[in-house]
Residue frames as qw, qx, qy, qz and C-alpha x, y, z in Angstrom:
[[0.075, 0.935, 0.342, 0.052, -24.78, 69.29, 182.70],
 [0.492, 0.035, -0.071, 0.867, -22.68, 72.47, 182.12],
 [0.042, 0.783, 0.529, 0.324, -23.45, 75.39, 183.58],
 [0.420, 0.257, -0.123, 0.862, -21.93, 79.02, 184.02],
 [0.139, -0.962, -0.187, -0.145, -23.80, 81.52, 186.61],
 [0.623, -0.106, -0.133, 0.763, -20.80, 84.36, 186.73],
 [0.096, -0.962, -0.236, 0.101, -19.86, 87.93, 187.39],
 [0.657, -0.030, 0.098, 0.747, -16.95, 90.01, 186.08],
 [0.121, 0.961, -0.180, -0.171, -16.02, 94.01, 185.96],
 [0.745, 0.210, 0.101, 0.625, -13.61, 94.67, 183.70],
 [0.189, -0.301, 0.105, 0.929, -11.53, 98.15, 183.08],
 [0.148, 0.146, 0.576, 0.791, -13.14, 98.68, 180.33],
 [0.425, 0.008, 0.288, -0.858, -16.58, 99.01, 182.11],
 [0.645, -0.046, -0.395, -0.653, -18.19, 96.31, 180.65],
 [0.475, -0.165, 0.696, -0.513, -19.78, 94.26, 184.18],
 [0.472, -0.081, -0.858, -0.185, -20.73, 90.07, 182.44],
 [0.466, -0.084, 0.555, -0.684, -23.44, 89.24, 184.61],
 [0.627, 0.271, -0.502, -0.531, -24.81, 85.87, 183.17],
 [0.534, -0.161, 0.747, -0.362, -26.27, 82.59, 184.37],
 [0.599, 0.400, -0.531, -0.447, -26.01, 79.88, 181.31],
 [0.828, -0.017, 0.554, -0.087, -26.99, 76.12, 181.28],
 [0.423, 0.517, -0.548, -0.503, -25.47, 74.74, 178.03],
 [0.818, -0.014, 0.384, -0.429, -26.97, 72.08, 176.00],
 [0.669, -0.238, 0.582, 0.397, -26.09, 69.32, 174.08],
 [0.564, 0.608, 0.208, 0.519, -25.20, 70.01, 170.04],
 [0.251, 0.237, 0.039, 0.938, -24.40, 73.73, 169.23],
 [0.006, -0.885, -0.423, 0.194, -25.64, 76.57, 171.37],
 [0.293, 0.399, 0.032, 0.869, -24.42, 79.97, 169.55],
 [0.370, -0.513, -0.065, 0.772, -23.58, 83.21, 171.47],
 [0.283, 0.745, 0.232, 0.558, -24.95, 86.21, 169.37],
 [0.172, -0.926, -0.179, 0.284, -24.75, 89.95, 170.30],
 [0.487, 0.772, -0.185, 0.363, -22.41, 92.75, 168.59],
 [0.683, 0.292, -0.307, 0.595, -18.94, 93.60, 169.97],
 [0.047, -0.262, 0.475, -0.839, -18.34, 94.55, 173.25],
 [0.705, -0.252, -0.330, -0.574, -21.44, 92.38, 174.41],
 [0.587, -0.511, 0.556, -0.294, -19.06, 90.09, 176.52],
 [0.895, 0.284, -0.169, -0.298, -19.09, 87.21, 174.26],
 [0.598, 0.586, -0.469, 0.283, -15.41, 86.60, 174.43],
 [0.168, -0.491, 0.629, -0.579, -15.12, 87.28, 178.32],
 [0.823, -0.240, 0.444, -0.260, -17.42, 84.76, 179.01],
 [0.961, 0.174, -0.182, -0.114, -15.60, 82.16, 177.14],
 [0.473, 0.533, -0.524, 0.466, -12.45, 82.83, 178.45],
 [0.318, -0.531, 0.544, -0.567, -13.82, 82.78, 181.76],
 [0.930, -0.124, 0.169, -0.301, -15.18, 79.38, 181.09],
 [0.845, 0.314, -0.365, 0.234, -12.04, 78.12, 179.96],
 [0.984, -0.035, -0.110, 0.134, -10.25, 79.37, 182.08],
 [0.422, 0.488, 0.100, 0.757, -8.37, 82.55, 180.61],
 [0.014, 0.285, -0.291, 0.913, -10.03, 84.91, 183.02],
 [0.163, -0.363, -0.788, 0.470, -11.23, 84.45, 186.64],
 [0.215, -0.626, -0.460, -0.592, -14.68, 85.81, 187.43],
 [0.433, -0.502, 0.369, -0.652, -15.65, 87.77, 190.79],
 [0.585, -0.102, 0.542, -0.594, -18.32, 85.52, 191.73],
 [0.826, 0.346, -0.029, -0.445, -20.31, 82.74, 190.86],
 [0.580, -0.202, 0.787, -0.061, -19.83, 78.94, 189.56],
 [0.545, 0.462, -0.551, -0.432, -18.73, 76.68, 186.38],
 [0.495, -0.247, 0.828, 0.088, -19.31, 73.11, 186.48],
 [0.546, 0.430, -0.642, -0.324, -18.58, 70.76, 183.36],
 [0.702, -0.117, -0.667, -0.222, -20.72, 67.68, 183.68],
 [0.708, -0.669, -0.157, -0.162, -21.51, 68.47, 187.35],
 [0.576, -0.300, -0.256, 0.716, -17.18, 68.82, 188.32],
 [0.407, -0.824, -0.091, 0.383, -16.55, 71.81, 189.86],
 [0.670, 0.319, 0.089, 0.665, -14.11, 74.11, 187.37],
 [0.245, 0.303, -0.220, 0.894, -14.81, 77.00, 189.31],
 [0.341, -0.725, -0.481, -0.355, -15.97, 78.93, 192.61],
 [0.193, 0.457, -0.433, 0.753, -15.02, 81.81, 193.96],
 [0.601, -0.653, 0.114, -0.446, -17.30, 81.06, 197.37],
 [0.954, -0.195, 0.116, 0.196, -15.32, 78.00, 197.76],
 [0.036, -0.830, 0.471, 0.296, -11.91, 79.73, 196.18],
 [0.644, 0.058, 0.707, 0.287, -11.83, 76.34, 193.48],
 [0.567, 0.724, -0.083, -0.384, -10.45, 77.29, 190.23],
 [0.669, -0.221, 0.644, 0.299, -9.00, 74.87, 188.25],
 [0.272, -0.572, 0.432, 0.642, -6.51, 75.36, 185.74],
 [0.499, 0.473, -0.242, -0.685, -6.91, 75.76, 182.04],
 [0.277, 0.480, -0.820, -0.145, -4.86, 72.87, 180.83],
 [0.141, 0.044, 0.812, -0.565, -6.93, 70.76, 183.79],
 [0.492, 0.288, 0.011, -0.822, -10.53, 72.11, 182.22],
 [0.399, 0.196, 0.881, 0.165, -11.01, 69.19, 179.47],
 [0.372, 0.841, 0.239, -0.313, -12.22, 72.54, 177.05],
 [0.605, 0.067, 0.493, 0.622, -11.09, 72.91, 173.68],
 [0.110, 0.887, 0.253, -0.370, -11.09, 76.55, 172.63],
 [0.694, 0.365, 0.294, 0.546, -10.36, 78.41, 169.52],
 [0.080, -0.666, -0.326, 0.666, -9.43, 81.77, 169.98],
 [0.430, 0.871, 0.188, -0.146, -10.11, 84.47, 167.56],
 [0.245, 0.829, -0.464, -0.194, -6.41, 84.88, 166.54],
 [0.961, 0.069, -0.267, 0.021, -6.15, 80.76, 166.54],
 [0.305, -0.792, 0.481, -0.218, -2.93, 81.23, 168.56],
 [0.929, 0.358, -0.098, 0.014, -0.90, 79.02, 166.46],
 [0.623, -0.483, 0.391, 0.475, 3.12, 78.29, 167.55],
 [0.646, 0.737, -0.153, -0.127, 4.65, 79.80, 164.40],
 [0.070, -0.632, 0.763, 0.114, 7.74, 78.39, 165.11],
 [0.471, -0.087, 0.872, -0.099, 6.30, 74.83, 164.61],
 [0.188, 0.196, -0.494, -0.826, 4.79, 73.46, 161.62],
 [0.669, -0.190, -0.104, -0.711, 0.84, 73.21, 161.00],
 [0.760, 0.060, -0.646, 0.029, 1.60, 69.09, 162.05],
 [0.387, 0.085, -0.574, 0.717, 3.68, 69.65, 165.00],
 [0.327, -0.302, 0.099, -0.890, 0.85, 72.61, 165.92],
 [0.789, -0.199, -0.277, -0.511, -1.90, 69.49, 166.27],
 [0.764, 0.215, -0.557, 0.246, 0.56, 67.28, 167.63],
 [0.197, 0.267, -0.535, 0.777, 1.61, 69.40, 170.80],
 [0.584, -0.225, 0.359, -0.692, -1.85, 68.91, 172.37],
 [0.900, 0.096, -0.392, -0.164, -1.47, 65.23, 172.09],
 [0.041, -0.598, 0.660, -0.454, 1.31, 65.39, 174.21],
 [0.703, -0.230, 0.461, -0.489, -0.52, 63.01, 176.62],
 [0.964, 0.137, 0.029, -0.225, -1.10, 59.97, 174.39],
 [0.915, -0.107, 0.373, 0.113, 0.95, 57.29, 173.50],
 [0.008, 0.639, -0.439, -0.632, 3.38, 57.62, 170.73],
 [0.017, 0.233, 0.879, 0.415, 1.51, 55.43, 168.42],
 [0.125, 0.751, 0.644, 0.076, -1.74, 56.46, 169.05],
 [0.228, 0.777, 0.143, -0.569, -0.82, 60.31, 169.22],
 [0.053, -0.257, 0.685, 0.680, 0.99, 59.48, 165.80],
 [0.127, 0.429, 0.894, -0.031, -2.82, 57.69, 165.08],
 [0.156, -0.673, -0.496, 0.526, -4.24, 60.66, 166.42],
 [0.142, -0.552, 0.338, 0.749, -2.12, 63.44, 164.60],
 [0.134, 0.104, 0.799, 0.577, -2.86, 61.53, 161.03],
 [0.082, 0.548, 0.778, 0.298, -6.49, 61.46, 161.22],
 [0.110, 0.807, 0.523, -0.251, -6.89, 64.86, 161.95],
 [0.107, -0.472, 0.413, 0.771, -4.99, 66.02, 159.47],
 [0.037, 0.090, 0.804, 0.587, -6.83, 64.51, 157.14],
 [0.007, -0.682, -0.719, 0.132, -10.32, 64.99, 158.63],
 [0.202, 0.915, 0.277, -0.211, -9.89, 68.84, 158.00],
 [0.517, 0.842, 0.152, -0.010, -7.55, 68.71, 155.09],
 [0.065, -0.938, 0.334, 0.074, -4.12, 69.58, 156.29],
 [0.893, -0.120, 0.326, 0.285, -2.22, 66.39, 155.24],
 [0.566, 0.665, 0.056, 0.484, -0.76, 68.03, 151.73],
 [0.060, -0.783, 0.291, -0.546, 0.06, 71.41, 153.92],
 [0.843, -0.528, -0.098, 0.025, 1.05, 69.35, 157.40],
 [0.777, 0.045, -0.064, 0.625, 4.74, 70.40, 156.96],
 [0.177, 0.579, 0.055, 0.794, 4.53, 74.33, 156.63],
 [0.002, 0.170, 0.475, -0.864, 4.55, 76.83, 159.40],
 [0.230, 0.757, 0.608, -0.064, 1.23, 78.65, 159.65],
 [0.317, -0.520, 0.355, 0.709, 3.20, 81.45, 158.11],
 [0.029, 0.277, -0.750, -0.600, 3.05, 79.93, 155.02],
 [0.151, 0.346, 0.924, -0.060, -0.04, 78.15, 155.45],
 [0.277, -0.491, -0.389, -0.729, -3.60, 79.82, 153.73],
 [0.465, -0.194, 0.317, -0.804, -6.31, 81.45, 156.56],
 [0.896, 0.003, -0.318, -0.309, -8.33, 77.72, 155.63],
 [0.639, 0.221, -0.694, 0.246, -5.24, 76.01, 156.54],
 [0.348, 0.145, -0.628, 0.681, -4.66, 77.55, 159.53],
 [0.548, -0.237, 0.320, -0.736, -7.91, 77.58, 161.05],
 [0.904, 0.026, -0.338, -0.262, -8.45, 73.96, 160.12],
 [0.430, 0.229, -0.592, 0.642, -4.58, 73.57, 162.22],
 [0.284, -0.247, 0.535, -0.756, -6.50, 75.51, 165.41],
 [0.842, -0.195, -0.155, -0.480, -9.58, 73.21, 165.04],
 [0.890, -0.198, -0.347, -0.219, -7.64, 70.10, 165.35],
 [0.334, 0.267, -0.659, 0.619, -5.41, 70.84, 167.70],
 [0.413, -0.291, 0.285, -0.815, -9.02, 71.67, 170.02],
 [0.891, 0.074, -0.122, -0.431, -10.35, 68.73, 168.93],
 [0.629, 0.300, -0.698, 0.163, -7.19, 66.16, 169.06],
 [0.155, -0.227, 0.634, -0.722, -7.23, 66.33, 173.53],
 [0.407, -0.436, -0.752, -0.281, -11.02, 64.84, 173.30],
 [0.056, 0.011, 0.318, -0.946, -12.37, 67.79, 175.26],
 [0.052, 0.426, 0.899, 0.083, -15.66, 67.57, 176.32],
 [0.159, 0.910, 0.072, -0.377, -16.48, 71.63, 175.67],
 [0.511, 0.224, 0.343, 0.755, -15.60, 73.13, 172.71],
 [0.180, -0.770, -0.168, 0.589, -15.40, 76.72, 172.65],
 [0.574, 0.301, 0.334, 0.685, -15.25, 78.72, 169.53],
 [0.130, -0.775, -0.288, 0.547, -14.97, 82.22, 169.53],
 [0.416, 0.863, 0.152, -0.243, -15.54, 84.41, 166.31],
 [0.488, -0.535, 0.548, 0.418, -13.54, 83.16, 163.87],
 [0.492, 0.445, -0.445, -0.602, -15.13, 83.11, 160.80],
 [0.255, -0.081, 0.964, 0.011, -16.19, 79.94, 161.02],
 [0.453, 0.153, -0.436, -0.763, -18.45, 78.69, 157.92],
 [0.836, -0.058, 0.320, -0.442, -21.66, 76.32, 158.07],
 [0.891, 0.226, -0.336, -0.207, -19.55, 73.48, 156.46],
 [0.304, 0.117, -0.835, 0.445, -16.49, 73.45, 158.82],
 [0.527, -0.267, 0.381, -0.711, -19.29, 73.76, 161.61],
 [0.865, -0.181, 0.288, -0.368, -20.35, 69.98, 160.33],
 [0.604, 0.551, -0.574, 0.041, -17.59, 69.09, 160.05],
 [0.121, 0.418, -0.668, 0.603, -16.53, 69.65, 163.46],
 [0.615, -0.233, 0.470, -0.589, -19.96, 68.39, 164.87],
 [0.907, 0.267, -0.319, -0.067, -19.58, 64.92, 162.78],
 [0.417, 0.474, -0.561, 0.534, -15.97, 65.11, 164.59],
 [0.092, 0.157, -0.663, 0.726, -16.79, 66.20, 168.02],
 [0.434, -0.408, -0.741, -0.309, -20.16, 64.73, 169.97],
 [0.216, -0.680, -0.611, 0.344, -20.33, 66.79, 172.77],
 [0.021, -0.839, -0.449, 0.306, -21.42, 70.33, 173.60],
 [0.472, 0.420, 0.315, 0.708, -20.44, 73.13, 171.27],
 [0.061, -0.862, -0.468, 0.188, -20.74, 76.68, 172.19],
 [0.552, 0.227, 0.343, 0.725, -20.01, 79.56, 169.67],
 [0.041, -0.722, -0.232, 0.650, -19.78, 83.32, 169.92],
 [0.595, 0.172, 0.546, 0.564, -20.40, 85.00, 167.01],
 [0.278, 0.406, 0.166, -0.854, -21.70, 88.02, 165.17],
 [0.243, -0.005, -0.667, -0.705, -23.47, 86.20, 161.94],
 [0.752, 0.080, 0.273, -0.595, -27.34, 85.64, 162.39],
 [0.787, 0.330, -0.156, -0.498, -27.33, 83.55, 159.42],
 [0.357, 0.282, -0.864, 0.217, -24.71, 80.91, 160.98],
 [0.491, -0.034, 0.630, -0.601, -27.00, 81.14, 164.27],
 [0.716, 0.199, 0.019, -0.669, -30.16, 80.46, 162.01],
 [0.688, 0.168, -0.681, -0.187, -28.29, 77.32, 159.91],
 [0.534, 0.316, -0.752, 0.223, -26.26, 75.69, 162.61],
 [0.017, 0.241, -0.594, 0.768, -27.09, 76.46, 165.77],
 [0.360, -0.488, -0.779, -0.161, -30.06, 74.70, 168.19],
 [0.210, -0.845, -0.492, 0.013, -30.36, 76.74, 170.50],
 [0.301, 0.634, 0.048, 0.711, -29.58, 80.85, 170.24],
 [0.410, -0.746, -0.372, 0.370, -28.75, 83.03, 173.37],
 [0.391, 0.715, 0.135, 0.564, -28.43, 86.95, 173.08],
 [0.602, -0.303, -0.213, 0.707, -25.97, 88.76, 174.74],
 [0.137, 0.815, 0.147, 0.543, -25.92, 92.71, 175.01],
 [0.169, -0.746, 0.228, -0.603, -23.95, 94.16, 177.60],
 [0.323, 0.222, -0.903, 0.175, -22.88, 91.38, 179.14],
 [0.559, 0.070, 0.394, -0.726, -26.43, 90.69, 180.17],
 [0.022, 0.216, 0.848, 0.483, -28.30, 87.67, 177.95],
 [0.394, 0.174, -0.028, -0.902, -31.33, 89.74, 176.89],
 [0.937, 0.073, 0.226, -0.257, -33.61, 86.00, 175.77],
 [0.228, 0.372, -0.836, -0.331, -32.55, 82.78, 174.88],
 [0.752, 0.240, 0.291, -0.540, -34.38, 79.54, 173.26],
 [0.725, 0.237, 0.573, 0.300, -34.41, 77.48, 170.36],
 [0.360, -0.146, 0.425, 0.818, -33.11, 79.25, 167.47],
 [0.081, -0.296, -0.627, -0.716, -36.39, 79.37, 164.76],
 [0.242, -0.742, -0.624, -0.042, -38.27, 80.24, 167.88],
 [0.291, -0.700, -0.188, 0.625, -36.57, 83.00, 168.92],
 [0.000, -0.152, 0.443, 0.883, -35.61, 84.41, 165.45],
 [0.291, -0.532, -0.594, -0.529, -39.94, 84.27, 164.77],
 [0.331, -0.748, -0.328, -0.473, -40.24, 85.55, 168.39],
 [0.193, 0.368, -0.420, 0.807, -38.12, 88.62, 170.11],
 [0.463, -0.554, -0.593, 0.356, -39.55, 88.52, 173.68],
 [0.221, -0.814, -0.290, 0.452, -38.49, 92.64, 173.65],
 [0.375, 0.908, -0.146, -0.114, -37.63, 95.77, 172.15],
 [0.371, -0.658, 0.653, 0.060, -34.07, 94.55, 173.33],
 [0.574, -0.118, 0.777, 0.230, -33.85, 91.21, 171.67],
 [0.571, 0.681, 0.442, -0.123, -35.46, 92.71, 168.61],
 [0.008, 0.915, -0.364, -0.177, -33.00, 95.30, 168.09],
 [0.373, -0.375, 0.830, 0.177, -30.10, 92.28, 168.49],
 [0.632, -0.122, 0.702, 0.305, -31.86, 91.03, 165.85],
 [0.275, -0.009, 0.488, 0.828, -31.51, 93.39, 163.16],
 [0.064, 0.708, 0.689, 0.141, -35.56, 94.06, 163.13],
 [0.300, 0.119, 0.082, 0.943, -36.05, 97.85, 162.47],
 [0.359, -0.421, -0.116, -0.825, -39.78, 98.44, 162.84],
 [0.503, -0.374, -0.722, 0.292, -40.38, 98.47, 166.25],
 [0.036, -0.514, -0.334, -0.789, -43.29, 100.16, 167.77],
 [0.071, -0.124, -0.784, 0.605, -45.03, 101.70, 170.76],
 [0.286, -0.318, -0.412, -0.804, -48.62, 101.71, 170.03],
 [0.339, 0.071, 0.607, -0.715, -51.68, 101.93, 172.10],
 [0.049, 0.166, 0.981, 0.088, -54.74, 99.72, 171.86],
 [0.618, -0.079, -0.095, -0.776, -58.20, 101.90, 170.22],
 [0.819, -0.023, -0.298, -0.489, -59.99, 97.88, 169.94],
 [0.093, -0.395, 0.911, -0.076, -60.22, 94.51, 171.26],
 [0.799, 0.056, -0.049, -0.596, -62.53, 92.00, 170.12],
 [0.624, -0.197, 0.744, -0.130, -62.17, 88.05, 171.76],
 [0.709, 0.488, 0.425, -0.282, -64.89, 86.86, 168.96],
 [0.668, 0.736, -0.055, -0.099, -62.90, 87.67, 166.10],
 [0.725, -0.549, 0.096, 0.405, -59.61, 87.22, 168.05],
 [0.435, 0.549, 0.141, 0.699, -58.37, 90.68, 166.55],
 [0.394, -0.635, -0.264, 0.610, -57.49, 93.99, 167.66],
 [0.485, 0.724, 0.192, 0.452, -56.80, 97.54, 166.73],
 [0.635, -0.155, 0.018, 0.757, -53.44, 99.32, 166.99],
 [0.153, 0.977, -0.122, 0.090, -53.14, 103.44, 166.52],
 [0.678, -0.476, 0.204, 0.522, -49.72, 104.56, 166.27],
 [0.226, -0.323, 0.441, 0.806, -47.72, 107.48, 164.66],
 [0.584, 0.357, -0.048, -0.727, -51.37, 108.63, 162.92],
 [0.551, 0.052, -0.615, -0.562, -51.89, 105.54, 161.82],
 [0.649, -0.030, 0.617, -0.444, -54.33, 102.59, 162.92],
 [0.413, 0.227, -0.864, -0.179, -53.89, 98.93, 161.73],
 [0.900, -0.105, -0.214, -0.364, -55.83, 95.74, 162.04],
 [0.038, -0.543, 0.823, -0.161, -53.34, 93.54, 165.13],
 [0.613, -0.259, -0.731, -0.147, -54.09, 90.03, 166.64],
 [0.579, -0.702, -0.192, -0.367, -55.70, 89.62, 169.95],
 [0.200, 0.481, -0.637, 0.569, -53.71, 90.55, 172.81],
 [0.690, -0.625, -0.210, -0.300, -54.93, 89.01, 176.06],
 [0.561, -0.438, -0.342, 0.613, -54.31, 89.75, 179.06],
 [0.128, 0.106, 0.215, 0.962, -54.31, 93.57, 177.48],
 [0.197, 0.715, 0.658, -0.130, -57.17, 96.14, 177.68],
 [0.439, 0.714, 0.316, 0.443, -58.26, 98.77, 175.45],
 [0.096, 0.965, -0.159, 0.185, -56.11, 102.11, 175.70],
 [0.761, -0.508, 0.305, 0.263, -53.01, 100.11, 177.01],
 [0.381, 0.860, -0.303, -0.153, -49.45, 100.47, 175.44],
 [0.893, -0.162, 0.391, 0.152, -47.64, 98.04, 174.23],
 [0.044, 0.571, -0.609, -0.548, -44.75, 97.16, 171.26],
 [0.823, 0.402, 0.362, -0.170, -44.79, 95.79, 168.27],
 [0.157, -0.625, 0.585, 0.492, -42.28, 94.80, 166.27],
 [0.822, 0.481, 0.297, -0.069, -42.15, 93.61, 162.20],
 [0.575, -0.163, 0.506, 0.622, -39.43, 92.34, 160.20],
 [0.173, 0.689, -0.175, -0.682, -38.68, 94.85, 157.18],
 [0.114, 0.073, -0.915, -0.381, -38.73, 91.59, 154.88],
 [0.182, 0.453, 0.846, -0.216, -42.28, 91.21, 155.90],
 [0.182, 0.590, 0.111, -0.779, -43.49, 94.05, 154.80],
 [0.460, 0.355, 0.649, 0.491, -44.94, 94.44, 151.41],
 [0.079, 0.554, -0.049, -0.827, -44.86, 97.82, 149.28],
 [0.362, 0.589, 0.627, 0.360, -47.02, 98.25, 146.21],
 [0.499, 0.215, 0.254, 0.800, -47.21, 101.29, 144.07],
 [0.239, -0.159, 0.036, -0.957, -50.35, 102.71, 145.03],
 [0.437, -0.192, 0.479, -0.737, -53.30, 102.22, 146.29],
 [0.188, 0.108, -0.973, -0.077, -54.76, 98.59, 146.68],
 [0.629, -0.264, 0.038, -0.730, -58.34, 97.85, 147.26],
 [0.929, -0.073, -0.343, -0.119, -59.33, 95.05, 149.45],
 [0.694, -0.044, -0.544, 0.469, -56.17, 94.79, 151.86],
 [0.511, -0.839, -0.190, -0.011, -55.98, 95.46, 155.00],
 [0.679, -0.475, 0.150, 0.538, -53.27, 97.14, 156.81],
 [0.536, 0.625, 0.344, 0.451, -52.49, 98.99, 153.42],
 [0.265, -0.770, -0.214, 0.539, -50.92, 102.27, 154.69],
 [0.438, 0.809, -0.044, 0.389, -50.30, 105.53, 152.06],
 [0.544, -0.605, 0.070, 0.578, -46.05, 106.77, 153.24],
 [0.335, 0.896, -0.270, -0.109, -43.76, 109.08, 151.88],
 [0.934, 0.152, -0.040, 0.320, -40.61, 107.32, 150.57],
 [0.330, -0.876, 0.065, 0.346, -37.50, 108.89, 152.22],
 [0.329, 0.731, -0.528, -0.279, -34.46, 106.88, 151.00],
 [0.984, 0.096, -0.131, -0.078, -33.49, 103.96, 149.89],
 [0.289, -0.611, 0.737, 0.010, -30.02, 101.68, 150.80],
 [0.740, 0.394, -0.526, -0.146, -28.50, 99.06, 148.70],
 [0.695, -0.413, 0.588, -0.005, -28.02, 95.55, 150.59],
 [0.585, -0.217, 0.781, 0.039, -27.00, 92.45, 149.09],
 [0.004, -0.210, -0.927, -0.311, -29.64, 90.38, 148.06],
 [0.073, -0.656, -0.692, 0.290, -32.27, 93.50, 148.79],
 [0.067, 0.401, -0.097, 0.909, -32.96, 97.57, 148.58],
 [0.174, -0.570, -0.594, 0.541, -34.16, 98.70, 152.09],
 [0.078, -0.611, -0.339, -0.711, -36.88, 101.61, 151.52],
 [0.218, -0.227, -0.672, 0.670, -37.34, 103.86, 154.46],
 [0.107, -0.632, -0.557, -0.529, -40.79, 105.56, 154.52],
 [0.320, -0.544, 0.146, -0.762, -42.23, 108.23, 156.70],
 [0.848, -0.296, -0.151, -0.413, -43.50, 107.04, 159.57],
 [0.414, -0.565, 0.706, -0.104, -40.19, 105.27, 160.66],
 [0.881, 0.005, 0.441, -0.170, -41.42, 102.53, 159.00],
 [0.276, 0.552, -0.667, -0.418, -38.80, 99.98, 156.36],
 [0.962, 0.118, 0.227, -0.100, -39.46, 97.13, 154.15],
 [0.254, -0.382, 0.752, 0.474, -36.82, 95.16, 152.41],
 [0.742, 0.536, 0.113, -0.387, -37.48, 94.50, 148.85],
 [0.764, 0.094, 0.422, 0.479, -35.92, 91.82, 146.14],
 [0.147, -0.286, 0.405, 0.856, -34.21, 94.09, 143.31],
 [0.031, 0.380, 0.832, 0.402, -37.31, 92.64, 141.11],
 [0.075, -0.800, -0.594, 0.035, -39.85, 94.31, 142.72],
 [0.304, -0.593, -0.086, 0.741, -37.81, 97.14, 143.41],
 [0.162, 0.008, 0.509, 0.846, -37.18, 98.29, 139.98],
 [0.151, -0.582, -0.647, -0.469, -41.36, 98.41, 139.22],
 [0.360, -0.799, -0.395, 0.274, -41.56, 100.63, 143.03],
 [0.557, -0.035, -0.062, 0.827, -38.77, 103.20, 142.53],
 [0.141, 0.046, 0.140, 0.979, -40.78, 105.66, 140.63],
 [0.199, -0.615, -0.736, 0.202, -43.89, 105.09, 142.65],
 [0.056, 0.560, -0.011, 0.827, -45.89, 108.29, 143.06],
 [0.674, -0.447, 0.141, -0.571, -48.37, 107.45, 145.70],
 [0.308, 0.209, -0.895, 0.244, -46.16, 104.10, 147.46],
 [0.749, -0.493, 0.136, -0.421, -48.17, 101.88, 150.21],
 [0.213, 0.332, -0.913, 0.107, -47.20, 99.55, 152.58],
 [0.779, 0.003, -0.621, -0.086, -48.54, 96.60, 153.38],
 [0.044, -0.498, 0.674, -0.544, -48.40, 95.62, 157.10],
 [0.625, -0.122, -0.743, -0.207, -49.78, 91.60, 157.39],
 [0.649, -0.573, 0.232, -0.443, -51.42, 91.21, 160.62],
 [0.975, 0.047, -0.209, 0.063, -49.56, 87.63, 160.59],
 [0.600, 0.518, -0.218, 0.569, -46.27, 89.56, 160.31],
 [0.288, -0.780, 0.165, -0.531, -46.88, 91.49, 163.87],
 [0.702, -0.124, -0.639, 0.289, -45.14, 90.53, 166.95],
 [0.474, -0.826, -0.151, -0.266, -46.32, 91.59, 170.20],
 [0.262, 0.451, -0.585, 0.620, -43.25, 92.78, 172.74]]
C-alpha cells in the first residue's frame, strides 16, 4: 500500500493538507494551478519535506516527521518526471537514460539502456544532447531515465503527457502511477481512479466515470468545468412517482426524488452545459422546456457555448447551432436525467 497523509505551508500561502491512499494502475491528480499538485509530489518524492504527517511505499516508512524519518530521494525507489524533465544537457539523450542505471551491471545496464531506447523511440536520436533533440525526444529521454531504476512509484507531473505515451509507459511500468495534471480529457481516457485537488485540499475522489457523472459538491463541480450550478428550493415531493419539483431563479422544473429531503428545503443542483438541449421555440409535450433570453454566445472547439438569462449555458455542436442562432423565442431543455443533486 502507498499512502501520503501530509501537511505543508509554503511562502506563498498555499497550506497542502491531504491524506491519499494510492492505488494500483493510474490514479490522476486534477485541479488548476496553484492547487498543490506539484507540492505534493515533490513531497512524496522527496523534493520537499512536509510539517507533519506520514509516506509509506508498500508499508516502508519514507517519511515521518513524529518519528523525524525521512529518507532520501535517491533512497525512495520513485521515478519522477518533473515538469521541466530536468535533462543533463551536457550529456547526450543516451548517456541521460544511462546515468540512472548507474547501479546495474555493465552488461545489463548496457541491456537496460538499449531497450529503452527503443521502447520510446530514441535509438535514431540516442547520440544528441537534448538541445538538439525535438520536445517528443526529450520527454521520451525523461521517461526512460524514470523508468530504467525499476521504481516502484512513478510520478509524473504536468508534462504534456498524451494518452498514447501514457500506454506506453503503463505496458512498460506495472506498478502504481500517479499523475498531476490539468487535462480532464486525459483523466477521463487514462486514468482509474480521479482525485480533485483545490487548494491543497482534495475536494472528492473515486473512480473516474463515477466521479465525472457524479460531483459530490458545488466544489468538485466547479473543478469540473460544469457551469450550471444551482441553489434551488424544493415546492414538491412525491415517493410514488419518485419525482420532485425544483423552483429556482422564477423558474420551476420537474427533478428526481430526493430522499432524505423535505419540501421547502434548499439544496444544489448542478447540469452539464452539454446536457442541455436548446430548440428554437416553443416545444409541446416536453418537460423541463424553459422560454430564456439568449445573452452571448463563445466559440469552443468542437462546440458554441450559448449563455441564456437565467445563468443558465448549453453547449451546442456547430450543426445545431447554425439552425438556433437566429432563434426568436429560444428554449431550453433541462432533462430530469441530466440533474445532479449536490
Amino acid at each position: 500500500m502507498t499512502h501520503a497523509r501530509i501537511a505543508r505551508k509554503t511562502s506563498t500561502g498555499l497550506s497542502l493538507d491531504v491524506d491519499l491512499v494510492i492505488s494500483a494502475g493510474l490514479t490522476a491528480i486534477y485541479g488548476p494551478s496553484g492547487a498543490g499538485k506539484s507540492l505534493l509530489l515533490e513531497s512524496i518524492a522527496g523534493f520537499s519535506t512536509p510539517d507533519s504527517g506520514r509516506i509509506l511505499l508498500d508499508d516502508a516508512i519514507l517519511f515521518d516527521a513524529a518519528a523525524r524519518v525521512s529518507v532520501p530521494p535517491r533512497r525512495r525507489h520513485i521515478g519522477y518526471i518533473f515538469p521541466k524533465l530536468a535533462l543533463f544537457p551536457h550529456m547526450t539523450l543516451e548517456r541521460n537514460v544511462a546515468f540512472a542505471a548507474a547501479d546495474w551491471p555493465r552488461l545489463e545496464r548496457h541491456r537496460r539502456v538499449a531497450e529503452m531506447l527503443d521502447r520510446f523511440g530514441l535509438t535514431p536520436s540516442a547520440s544528441v544532447r537534448p538541445s538538439a533533440a525535438s520536445p517528443d525526444q526529450q520527454l521520451g529521454c525523461a521517461i526512460a531515465r524514470a523508468l530504467i531504476g525499476e521504481p516502484k512509484l512513478l510520478l509524473i507531473d504536468d508534462v504534456g503527457i498524451d494518452e498514447l505515451l501514457l500506454s506506453r509507459i503503463r505496458d512498460a511500468f506495472p506498478h502504481p502511477i500517479l499523475l498531476a495534471t490539468r487535462d480532464l480529457d486525459l483523466c477521463s481516457a487514462a486514468a482509474g481512479e480521479l482525485v480533485l485537488l483545490q487548494a491543497g485540499r482534495i475536494v472528492q475522489r473515486g473512480p473516474t466515470r463515477t466521479l465525472l457523472d457524479n460531483p459530490e459538491s458545488p466544489e468538485a463541480a466547479r473543478l469540473l468545468g460544469i457551469p450550471n450550478i444551482f441553489e434551488v428550493s424544493i415546492a414538491a415531493l412525491d415517493p410514488a412517482r419518485k419525482s420532485s419539483r425544483l423552483e429556482f431563479e422564477g423558474f420551476s422544473i420537474s427533478g428526481p426524488y430526493i430522499p432524505g429531503h423535505f419540501r421547502g428545503a434548499r439544496i444544489c443542483i448542478a447540469v452539464r452545459a452539454d446536457a442541455l438541449r436548446v430548440h428554437p421555440g416553443p416545444t409541446a409535450g416536453l418537460e423541463n422546456c424553459i422560454a430564456l433570453q439568449l445573452l452571448r454566445t463563445s466559440e469552443r472547439l468542437r462546440y458554441v457555448r450559448m449563455e441564456f438569462s437565467g445563468g443558465i449555458s448549453a453547449d451546442v455542436p456547430r450543426a445545431d447551432y447554425a439552425r438556433l442562432k437566429d432563434a426568436q423565442a429560444p428554449h431550453v431543455e433541462i432533462p430530469v436525467e441530466a440533474l445532479r443533486v449536490l
